[in-house]
N, C-alpha and C positions, 0 to 999 in steps of 0.2 A: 761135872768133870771139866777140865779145863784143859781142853787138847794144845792150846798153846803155847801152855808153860815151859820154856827151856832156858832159865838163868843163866845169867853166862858166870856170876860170883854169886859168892855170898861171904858175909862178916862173920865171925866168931870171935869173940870175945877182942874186938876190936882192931880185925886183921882179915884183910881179904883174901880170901882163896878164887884162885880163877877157875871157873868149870870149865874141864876140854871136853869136847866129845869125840868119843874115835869108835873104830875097831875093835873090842875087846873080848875075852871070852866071858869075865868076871861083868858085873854090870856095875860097877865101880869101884877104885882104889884111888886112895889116898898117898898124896907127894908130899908130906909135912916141910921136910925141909924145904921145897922149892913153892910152895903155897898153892898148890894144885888138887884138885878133885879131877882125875881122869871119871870118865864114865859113858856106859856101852850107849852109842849112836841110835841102836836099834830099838831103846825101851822109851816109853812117854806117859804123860799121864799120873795116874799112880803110884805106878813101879815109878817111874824116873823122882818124884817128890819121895819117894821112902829111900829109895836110892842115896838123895842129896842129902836126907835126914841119916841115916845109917852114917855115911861119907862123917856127917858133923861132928857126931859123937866121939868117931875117932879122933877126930882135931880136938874135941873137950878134952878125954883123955890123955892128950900128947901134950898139951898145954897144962896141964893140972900136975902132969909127971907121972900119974897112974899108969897111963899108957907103956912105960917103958919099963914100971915094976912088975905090970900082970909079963910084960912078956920075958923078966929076968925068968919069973916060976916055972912059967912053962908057955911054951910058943902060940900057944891058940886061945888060950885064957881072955886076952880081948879083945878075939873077934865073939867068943861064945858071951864076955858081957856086952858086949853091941847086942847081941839078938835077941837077947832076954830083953832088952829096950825096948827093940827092933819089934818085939813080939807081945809086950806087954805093956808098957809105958806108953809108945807112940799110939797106940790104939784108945786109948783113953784120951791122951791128948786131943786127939783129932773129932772124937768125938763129942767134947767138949767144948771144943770148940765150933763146931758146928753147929752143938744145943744153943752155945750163946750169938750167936749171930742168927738163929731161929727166934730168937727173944721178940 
């Protein structure tokens, strides 16, 4: 694990979002229009890396335009497809990539 990881951006599809970290109750929200990943001061580690990945997807989605039709349907639709991600995708990912840098 890698206790010092704390990005201050990251790129998405060719656009920077600045990381802040604050005070927060949530352990991160998304600023789309102002290119910001807010996120909680007090998490590290793991949590803060799924955190910044959770954060991304939203920017996929807001950049794709999905983002703004799950939320025409109904209000929580995607954050509920982030987690299915969040919970199922990125676990695979990560493991996989870990088998391959084990190579």
């Amino acid at each position: 694990m890698r206790n010092n990881y704390k990005p201050k951006e990251i790129i998405v599809a060719g656009t920077k979002f600045d990381i802040v970290y604050k005070t927060m109750k949530d352990f991160g929200e998304l600023d789309f229009d102002e290119r910001k990943i807010y996120v909680s001061n007090k998490i590290k580690g793991e949590v803060l890396l799924d955190t910044i990945i959770h954060e991304a997807v939203h920017v996929m989605l807001s950049f794709s335009g999905l983002g703004y039709i799950l939320e025409d349907v109904q209000t929580e639709l995607e954050e509920a497809l982030v987690r299915a991600f969040d919970n199922i995708a990125i676990p695979i990912i990560k493991e996989q990539i870990k088998s391959y840098y084990e190579v």
